[in-house]
C-alpha positions as CSV (number, residue, x, y, z in Angstrom):
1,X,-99.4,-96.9,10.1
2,X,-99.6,-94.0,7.6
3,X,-101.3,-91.1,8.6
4,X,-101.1,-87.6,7.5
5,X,-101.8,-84.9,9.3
6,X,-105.9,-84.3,8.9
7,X,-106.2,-88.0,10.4
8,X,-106.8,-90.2,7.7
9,X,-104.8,-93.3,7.3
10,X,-103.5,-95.0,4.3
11,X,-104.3,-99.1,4.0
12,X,-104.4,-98.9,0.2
13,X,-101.9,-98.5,-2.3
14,X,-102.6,-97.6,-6.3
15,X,-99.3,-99.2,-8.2
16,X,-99.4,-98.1,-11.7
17,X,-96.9,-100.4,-13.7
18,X,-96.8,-99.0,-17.0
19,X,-98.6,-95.3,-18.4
20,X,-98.9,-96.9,-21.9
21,X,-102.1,-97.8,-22.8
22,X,-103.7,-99.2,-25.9
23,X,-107.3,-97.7,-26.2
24,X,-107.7,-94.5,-27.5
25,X,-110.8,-93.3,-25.2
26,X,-112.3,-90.0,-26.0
27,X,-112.2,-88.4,-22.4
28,X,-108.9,-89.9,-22.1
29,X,-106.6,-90.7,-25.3
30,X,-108.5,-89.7,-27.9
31,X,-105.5,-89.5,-30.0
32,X,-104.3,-92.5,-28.8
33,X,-100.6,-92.8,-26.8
34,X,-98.5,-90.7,-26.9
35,X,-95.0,-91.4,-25.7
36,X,-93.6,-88.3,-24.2
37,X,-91.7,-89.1,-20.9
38,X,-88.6,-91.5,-20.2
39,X,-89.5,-95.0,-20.4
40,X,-87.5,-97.1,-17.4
41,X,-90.6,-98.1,-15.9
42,X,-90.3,-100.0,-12.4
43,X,-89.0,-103.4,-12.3
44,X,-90.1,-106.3,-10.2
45,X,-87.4,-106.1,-7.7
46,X,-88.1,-102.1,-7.3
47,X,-92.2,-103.1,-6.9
48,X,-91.2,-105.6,-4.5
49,X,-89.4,-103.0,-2.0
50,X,-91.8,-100.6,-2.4
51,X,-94.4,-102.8,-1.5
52,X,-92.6,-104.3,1.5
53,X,-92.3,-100.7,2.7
54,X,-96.1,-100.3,2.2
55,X,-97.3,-102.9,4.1
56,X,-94.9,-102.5,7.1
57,X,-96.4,-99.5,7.4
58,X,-99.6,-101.0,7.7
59,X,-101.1,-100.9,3.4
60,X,-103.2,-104.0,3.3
61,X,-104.5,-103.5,-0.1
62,X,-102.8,-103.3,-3.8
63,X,-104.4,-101.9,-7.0
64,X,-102.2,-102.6,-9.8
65,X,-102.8,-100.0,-12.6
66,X,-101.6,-98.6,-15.7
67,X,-102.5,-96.9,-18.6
68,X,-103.2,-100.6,-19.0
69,X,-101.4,-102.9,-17.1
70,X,-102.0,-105.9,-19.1
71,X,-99.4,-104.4,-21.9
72,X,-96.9,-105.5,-19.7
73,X,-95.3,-108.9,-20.1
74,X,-94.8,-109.7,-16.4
75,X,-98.0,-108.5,-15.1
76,X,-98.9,-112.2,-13.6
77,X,-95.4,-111.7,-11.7
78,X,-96.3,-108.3,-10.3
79,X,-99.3,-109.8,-8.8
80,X,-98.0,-113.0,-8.0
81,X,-95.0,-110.8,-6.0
82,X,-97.8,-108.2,-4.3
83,X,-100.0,-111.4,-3.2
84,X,-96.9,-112.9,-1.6
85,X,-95.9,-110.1,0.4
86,X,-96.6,-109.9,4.1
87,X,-99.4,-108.1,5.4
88,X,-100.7,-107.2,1.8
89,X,-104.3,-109.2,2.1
90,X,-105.7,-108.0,-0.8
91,X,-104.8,-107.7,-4.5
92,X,-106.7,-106.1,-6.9
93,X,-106.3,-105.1,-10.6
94,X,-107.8,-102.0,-13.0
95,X,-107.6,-102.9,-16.9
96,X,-109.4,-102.0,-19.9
97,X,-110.5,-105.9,-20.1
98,X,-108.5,-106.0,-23.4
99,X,-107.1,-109.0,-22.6
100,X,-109.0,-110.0,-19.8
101,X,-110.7,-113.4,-21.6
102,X,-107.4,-114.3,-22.3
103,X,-105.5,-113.7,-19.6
104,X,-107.6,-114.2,-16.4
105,X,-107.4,-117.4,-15.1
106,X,-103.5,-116.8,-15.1
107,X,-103.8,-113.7,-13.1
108,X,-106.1,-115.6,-10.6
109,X,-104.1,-118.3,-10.5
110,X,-100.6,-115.7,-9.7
111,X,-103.2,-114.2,-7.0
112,X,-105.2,-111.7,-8.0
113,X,-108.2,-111.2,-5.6
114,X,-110.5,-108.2,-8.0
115,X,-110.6,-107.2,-10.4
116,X,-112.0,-103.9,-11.8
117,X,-112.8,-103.3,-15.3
118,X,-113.7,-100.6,-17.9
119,X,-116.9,-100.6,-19.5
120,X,-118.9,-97.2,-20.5
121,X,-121.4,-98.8,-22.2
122,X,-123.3,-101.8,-23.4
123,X,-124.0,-101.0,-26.3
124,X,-121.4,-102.3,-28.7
125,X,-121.6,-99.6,-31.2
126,X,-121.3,-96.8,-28.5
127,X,-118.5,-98.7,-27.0
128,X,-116.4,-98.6,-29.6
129,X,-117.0,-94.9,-30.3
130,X,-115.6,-94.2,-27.1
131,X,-112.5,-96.4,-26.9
132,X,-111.9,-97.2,-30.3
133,X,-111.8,-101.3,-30.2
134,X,-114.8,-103.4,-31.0
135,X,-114.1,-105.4,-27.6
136,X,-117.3,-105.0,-25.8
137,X,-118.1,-108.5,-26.2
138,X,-114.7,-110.2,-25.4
139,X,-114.4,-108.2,-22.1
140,X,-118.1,-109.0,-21.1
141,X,-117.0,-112.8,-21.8
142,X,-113.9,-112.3,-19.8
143,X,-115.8,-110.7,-17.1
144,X,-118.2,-113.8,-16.7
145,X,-115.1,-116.1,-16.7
146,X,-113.4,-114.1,-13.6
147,X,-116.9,-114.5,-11.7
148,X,-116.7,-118.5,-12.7
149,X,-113.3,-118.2,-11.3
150,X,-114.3,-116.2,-7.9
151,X,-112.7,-113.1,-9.0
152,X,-114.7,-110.3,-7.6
153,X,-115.5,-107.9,-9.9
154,X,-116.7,-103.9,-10.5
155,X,-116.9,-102.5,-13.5
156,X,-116.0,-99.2,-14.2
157,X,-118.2,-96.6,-16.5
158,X,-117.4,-92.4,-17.4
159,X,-120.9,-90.8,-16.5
160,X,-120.8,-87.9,-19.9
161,X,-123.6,-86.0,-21.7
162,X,-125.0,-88.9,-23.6
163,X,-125.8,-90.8,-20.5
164,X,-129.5,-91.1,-20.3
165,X,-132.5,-92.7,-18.2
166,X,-132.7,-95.5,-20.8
167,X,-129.3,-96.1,-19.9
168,X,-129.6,-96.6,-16.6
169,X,-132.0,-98.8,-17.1
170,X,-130.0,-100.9,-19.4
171,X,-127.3,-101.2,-16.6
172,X,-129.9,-102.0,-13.9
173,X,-131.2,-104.7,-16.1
174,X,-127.6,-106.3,-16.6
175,X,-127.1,-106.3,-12.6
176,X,-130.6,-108.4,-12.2
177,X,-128.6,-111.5,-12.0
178,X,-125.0,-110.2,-12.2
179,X,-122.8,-110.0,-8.9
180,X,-120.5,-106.9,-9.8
181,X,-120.8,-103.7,-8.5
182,X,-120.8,-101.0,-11.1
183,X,-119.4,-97.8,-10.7
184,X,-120.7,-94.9,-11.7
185,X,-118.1,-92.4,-12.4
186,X,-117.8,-88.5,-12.9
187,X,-115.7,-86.9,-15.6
188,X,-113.1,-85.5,-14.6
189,X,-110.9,-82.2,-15.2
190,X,-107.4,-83.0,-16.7
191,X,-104.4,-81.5,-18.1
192,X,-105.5,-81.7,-21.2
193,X,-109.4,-82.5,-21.5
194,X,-110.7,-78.7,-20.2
195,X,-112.9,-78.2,-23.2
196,X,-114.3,-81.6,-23.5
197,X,-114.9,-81.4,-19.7
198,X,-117.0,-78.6,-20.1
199,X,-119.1,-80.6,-23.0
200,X,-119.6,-83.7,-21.3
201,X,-119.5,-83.2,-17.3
202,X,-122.4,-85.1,-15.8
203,X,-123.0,-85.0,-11.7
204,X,-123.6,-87.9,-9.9
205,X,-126.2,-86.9,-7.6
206,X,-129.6,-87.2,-10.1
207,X,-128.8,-90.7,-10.7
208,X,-128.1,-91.3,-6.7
209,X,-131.7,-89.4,-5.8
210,X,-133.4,-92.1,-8.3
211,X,-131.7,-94.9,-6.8
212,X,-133.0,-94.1,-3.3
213,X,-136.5,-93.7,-5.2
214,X,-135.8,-97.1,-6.5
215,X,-135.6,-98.4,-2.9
216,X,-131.6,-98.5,-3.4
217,X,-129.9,-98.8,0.3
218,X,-126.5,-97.3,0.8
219,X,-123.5,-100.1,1.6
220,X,-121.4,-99.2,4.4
221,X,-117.5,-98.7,3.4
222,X,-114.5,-100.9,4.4
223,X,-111.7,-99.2,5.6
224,X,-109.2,-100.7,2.4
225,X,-112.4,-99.7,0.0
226,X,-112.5,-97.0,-2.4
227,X,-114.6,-93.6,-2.7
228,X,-117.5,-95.2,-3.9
229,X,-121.0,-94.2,-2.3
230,X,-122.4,-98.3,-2.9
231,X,-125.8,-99.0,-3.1
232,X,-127.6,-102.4,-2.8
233,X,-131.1,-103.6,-3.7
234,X,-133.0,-107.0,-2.7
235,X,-134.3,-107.7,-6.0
236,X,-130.5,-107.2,-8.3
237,X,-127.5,-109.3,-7.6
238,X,-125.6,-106.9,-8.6
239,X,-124.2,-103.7,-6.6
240,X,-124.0,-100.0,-7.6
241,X,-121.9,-97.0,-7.0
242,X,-121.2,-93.3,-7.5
243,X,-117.8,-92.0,-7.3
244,X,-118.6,-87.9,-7.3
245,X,-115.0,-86.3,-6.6
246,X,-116.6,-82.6,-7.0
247,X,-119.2,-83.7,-3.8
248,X,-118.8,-81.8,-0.3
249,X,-115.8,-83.3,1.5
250,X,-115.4,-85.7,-1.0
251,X,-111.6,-86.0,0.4
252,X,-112.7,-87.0,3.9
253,X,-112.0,-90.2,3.2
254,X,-109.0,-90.4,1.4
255,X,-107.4,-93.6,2.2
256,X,-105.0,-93.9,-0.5
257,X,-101.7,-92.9,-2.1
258,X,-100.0,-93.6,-5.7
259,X,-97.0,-94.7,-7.2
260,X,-96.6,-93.8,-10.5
261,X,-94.4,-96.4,-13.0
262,X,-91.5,-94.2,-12.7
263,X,-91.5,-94.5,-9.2
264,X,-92.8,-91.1,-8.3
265,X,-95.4,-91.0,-5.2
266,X,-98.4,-88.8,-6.2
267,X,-100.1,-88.1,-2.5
268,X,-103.2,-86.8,-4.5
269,X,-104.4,-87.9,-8.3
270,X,-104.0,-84.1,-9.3
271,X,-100.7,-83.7,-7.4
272,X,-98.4,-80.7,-8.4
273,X,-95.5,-83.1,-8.9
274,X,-94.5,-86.5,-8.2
275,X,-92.4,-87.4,-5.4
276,X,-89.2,-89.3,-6.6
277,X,-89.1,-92.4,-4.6
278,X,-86.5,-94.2,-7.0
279,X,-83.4,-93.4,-5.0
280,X,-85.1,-96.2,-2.1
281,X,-86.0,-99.2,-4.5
282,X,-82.8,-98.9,-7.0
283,X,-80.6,-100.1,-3.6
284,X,-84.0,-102.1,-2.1
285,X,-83.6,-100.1,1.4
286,X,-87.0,-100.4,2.4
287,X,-86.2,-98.7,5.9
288,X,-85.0,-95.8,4.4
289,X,-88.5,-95.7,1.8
290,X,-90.3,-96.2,5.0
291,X,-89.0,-92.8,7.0
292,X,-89.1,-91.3,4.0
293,X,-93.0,-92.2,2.9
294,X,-93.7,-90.7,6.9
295,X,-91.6,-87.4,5.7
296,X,-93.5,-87.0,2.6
297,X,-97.2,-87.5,3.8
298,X,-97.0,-84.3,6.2
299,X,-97.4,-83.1,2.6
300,X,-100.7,-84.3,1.8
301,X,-102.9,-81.7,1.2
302,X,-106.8,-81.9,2.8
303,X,-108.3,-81.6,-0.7
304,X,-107.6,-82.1,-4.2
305,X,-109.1,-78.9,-5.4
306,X,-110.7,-80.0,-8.1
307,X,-113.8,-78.0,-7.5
308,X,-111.4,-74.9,-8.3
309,X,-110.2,-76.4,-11.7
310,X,-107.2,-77.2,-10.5
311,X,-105.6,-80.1,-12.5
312,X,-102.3,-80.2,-10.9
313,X,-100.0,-82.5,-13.3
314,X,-102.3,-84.8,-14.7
315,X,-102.6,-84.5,-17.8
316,X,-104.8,-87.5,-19.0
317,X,-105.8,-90.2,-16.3
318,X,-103.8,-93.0,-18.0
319,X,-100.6,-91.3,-16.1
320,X,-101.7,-92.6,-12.9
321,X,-104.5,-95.3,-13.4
322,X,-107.1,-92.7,-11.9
């Protein structure tokens, strides 16, 4: 099992397969992609040591990730490979839903378990102002195919300035008779986003204190689940959570670790550096990844410091995925 040294153990595994993404969101890419680093993403047989090394080491859960991972030609492969790979019982994958009603039932049918998806608003117009595509309603008719096809879904939306009561309310009314769990998510502090940070940051907790107002229980985590605070209510199918990473002792309950699609282990979103891992998967030793993963997590730091504006290396979140 992989443990580091403030006792939290590692079931789940962020794989981010490509940084290149296609939407040009404004807390993001608002200028769209830019390709600045080398480009010899990971291949298949690299992903599948590193993810035999993984789960012999006791990671049970796979999120592929990009930028968006859907840009890549093999993605059905990648999860078809993950699903296939002893010990790994879940896979799950993070997209922008560009080409989710497209695409899903071949992703289900390589494997794929979840499925998480971008969506910051539902309002068609606002959508595109923020990512650039008029897609809202493509990826909302994708999303209802992947339910059809018992995918389990969670949709993804950036909590910013313009979020308001009304739009809460709009969401709540979409989860009446919707089974995803939406996420709720604060704006985060990057590389290169300080002053629009400081524009749009928007905490979490107001919209948790209504919820328990609302009658709003809180969902106990799984041990593979994510930093989500989930809340359920009798009368909406539907789920919702808060992911607040400026909380108190938000990083209590880290459970995972990243690969970036150069092969570079990031033990912490806002990382200093990556960790090259490259040497391992290039001759497939997946001992040698193994001892080497244990050597590396003694470096895991017990918080991401964040709440001191400290953005490490990441400079937009389509590096790693988030």
């Amino acid at each position: 099992m992989l443990q580091d040294h403030h006792g939290r153990r590692f079931h789940y595994l962020r794989l981010s397969i490509t940084d290149v993404c296609n939407f040009k969101c404004n807390y993001c890419l608002p200028d769209g992609y830019q390709c600045d680093s080398e480009r010899e993403f990971l291949t298949l047989p690299e992903m599948q040591a590193l993810t035999k090394a993984f789960a012999g080491l006791g990671t049970s859960k796979i999120r592929i990730t990009g930028g968006e991972p859907s840009l890549r030609k093999d993605l059905a492969d990648v999860i078809a490979m993950a699903k296939n790979t002893q010990g790994i019982e879940q896979v799950a994958l993070t997209t922008n839903g560009f080409r989710l009603e497209k695409d899903i039932e071949k992703w289900r049918d390589a494997g794929l378990d979840s499925l998480n998806v971008s969506i910051d608003s539902l309002d068609s117009k606002a959508f595109a102002t923020i990512t650039g595509h008029e897609k809202l309603q493509s990826i909302l008719r994708g999303l209802d195919k992947a339910l059809a096809l018992g995918v389990a879904v969670k949709v993804n939306s950036v909590l910013m300035q313009h979020f308001t009561a009304s739009e809460l309310t709009r969401f709540q009314a979409w989860l009446k008779d919707k089974p995803v769990t939406l996420r709720f998510i604060e704006l985060m502090q990057t590389g290169d986003n300080i002053t629009f940070f400081k524009q749009q940051h928007l905490s979490g907790e107001p919209i948790k204190k209504t919820l328990i107002e609302q009658g709003w229980a809180r969902v106990i985590r799984d041990k593979a689940a994510g930093p989500a605070q989930e809340f359920q209510h009798p009368d909406y199918a539907g789920r919702i959570g808060l992911i607040m990473p400026y909380s108190k002792d938000f990083c209590s309950s880290c459970n995972r670790l990243r690969v970036s699609a150069l092969g570079k282990l990031h033990l912490c979103l806002f990382a200093e550096q990556g960790l090259d891992l490259r040497e391992y998967l290039r001759c497939n030793d997946v001992q040698g990844l193994q001892l080497q993963l244990q050597k590396l997590l003694g470096q895991k730091e017990a918080t991401h410091w964040l709440h001191e504006g400290y953005t490490g290396a990441t400079t937009h979140l389509a590096m790693l995925g988030g």
